[in-house]
ROPATI-387499 format. One line per 5 residues: number of its first residue (from 1); for each residue y, x, z of C-alpha. Coordinates in pm, whole numbers, plus 50000, padded with zeros to 5 digits. Each point is the difference from the previous one (the first is absolute). Example, Ala and Ser with C-alpha at 12.3 -4.5 7.8 and 13.67 -1.06 7.14 Angstrom:
1> 49550:51230:50780; 50344:50137:49934;
// end
This chain:
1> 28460:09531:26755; 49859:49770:49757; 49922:50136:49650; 50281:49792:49873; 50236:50160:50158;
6> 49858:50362:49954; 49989:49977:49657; 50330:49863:49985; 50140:50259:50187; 49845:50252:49792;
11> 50147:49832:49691; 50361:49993:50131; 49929:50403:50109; 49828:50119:49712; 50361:49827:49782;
16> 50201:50195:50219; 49761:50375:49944; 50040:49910:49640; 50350:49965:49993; 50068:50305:50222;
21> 49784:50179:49850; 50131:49944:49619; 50368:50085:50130; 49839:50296:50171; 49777:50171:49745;
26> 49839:50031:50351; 49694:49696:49900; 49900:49710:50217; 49734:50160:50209; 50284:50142:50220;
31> 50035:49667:50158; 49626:49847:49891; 49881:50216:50257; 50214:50007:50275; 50003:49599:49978;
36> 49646:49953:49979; 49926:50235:50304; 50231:49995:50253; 50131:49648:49910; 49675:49794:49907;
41> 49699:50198:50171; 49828:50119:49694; 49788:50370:50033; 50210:50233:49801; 49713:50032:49714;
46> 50034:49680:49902; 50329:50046:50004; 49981:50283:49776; 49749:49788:49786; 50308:49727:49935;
51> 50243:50272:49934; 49813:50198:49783; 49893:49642:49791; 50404:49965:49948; 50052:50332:49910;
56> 49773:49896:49695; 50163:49718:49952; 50372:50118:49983; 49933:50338:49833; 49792:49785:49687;
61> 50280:49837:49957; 50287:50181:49986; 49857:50309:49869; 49942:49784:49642; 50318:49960:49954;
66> 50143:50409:50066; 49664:50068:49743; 50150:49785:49751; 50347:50119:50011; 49867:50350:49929;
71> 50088:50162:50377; 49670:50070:50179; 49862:50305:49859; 49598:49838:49972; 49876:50390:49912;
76> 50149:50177:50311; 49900:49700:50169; 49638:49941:49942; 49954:50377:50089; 50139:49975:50350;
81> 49802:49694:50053; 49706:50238:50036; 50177:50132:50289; 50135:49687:50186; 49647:49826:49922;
86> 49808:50247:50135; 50200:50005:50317; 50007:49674:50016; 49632:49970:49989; 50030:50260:50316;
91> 50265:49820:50170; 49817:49606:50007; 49662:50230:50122; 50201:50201:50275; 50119:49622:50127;
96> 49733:49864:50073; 49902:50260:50227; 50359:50133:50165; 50116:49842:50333; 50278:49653:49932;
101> 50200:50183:50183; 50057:50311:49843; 50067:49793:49681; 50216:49790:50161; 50199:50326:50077;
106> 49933:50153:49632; 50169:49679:49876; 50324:49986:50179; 50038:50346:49939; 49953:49983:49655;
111> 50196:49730:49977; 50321:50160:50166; 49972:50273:49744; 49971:49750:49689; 50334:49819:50143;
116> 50148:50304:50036; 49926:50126:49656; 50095:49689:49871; 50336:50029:50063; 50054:50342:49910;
121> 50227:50107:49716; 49775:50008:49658; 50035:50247:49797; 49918:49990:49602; 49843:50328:49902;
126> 49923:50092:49639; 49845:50301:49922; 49928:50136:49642; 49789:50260:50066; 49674:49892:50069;
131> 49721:50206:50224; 49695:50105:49749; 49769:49773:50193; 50213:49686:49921; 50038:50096:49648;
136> 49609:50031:49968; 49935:49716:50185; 50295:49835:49778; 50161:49845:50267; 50394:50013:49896;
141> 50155:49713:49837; 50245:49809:49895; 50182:49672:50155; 50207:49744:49858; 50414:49975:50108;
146> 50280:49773:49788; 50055:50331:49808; 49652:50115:49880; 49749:50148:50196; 50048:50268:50183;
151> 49683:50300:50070; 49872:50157:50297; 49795:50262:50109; 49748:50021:50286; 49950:50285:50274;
156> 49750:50084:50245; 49771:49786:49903; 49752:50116:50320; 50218:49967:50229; 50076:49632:49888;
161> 49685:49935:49984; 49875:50099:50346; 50306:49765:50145; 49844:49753:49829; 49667:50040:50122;
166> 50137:49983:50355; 50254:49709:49910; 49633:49812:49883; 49866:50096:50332; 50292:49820:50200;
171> 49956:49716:49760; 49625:49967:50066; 50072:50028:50353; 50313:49760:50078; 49945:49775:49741;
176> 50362:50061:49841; 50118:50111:49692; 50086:50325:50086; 50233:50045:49735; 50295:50228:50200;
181> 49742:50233:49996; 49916:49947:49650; 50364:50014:49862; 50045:50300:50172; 49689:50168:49854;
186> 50151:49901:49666; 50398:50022:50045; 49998:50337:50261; 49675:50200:49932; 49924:49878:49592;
191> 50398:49974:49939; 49945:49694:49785; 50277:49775:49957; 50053:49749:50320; 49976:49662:49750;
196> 49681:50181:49842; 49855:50070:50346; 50107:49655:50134; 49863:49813:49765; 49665:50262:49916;
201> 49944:49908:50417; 50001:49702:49921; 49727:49974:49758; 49728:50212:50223; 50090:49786:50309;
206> 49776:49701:49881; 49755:50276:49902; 49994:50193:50314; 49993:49703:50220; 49662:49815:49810;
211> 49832:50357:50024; 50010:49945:50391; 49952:49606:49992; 49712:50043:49847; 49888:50149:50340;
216> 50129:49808:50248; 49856:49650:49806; 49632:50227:50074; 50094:50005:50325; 50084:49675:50000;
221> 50402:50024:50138; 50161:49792:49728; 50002:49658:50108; 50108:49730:49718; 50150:49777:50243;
226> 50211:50296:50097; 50023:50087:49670; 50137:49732:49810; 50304:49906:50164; 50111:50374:50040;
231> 49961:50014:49558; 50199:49684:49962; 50263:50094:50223; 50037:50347:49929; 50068:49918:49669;
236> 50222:49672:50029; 50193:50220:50198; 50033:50342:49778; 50105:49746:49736; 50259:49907:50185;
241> 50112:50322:50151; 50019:50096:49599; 50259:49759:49946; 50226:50065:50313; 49982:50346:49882;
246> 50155:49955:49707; 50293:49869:50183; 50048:50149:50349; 50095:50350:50109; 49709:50179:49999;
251> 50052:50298:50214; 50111:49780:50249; 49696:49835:49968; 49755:50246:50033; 50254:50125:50335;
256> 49944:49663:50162; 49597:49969:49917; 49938:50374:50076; 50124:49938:50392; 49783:49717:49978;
261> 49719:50172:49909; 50045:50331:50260; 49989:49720:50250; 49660:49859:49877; 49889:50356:49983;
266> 50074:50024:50389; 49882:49728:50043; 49682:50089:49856; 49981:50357:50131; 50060:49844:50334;
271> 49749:49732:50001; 49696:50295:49863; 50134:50225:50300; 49937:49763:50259; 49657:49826:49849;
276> 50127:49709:49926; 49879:49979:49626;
// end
C-alpha cells in the first residue's frame, strides 16, 4: 500500500468516526482504532496516539461553544479534571507496558458498554439539596433554559469523583473519550442534570485526553502522518454529523450506529483473543 492510498483511506475513515461519533456522543476513536488496527496494520499505540490527538481536537471545539452558552459547569469541572488527569496520566503509563492484546480486549469491551449506555433512556435529575461537600466546594449551579435558569444541586461528590478517576484511566488507556463513563459519574452518582453533565464531559475530554498525549508523544506513539488526516477528518465529519442531526431521527440513529459499533467491539475483542493485534 502506497502512502497515497493509506492516507487516503485514513481520511475517508477518520470522516466516517467523526460523523458516527458526533451522532453517537460515543467520539471518533470508536472506529479510529478499530480501522487503523485491524484494517491498516498500525500497533494499537499509535493508534491510540491518533485517537487521543482527535479527541483534542473535537472536544476544543465544541466544548467553546456549550461554555459560551452558559451549560458546562467550568467549577465542577476543573475539579474533576484532577481526577480524570491523574488517571489519565496512569492509564498512557500502564500502556506502554500492558500486553496489545489485553487492550485490544479492554477496548471492545468498553466499547460494548458505551453503545449500550448510549442508547439507554436519559434521565434529567435535579436535586435541590446539595451534599455539604458540594456546597463547600461550591459546586451547584445554575443553567440556562428558554424560561430562565433553572438551579441544581450536587451529591456525592466522592463517589463522582472516584468514577472519574477510573473513567481517566480508560481514557489514558484506549485512547477514547471515555465520556459514558463520565456522564454517568455526573448524571447517576453526582445527580447533575444530563445537559449539565453532557456538556461538563465535554469540556474535560480535551483535558483528559492531552494529560495522556503528553505521554505517549515521550514515548514517541503519535505519528503526524497518522495524525493529521485522522484531525481533519474527524472533524469534517462531526461537522457534518451536527447538521444531519438536526434533521434525522435521532434515536434511530444512535440504534443503527450502536449495532455497528458492538460489531467493531467483536471484532476487536476477537482479533486481541487470538493475537492478531
Amino acid at each position: 500500500m502506497t502512502v497515497l492510498t493509506f492516507t487516503l483511506i485514513l481520511l475517508l475513515g477518520a470522516c466516517c468516526a467523526g460523523f458516527v461519533g458526533s451522532l453517537t456522543g460515543l467520539g471518533g476513536g470508536v472506529i479510529i482504532i478499530p480501522l487503523l488496527t485491524v484494517v491498516l496494520g498500525v500497533d494499537i499505540h499509535y493508534a491510540i496516539g491518533a485517537a487521543l490527538v482527535s479527541v483534542i481536537a473535537t472536544s476544543s471545539g465544541s466544548a467553546a461553544a456549550y461554555v459560551r452558552e452558559g451549560i458546562t459547569n467550568m467549577r465542577l469541572g476543573m475539579f474533576l479534571e484532577i481526577a480524570t488527569t491523574a488517571g489519565a496520566v496512569g492509564g498512557a503509563l500502564l500502556a506502554s507496558v500492558a500486553p496489545t492484546s489485553f487492550i485490544a480486549v479492554l477496548f471492545g469491551f468498553t466499547l460494548i458498554f458505551s453503545a449500550l449506555n448510549s442508547l439507554r433512556k436519559k434521565e434529567e435529575h435535579n436535586v435541590k439539596n446539595s451534599s455539604p461537600l458540594a456546597l463547600a466546594l461550591k459546586l451547584p449551579s445554575t443553567y440556562p433554559t428558554p424560561s430562565g435558569p433553572i438551579a441544581y444541586g450536587t451529591k456525592n461528590v466522592v463517589g463522582g469523583f472516584s468514577m472519574m478517576g477510573l473513567a481517566g484511566m480508560l481514557s489514558g488507556l484506549l485512547g477514547i473519550g471515555s465520556g459514558a463513563f463520565k456522564v454517568i459519574a455526573m448524571d447517576n452518582i453526582m445527580r447533575i442534570p444530563f445537559k449539565v453533565s453532557t456538556t461538563t464531559s465535554n469540556f474535560m475530554m480535551g483535558v483528559t485526553a492531552t494529560a495522556s498525549a503528553v505521554i505517549y508523544l515521550q514515548k514517541g506513539y503519535i505519528e503526524p502522518d497518522i495524525c493529521m488526516p485522522v484531525v481533519i477528518g474527524v472533524l469534517l465529519g462531526a461537522m457534518t454529523g451536527a447538521k444531519v442531526l438536526v434533521r434525522a431521527n435521532p434515536k434511530k440513529l444512535r440504534v443503527f450506529f450502536a449495532i455497528i459499533i458492538i460489531g467493531l467491539a467483536l471484532n476487536m475483542i476477537y482479533n486481541g483473543a487470538v493475537g492478531n493485534i
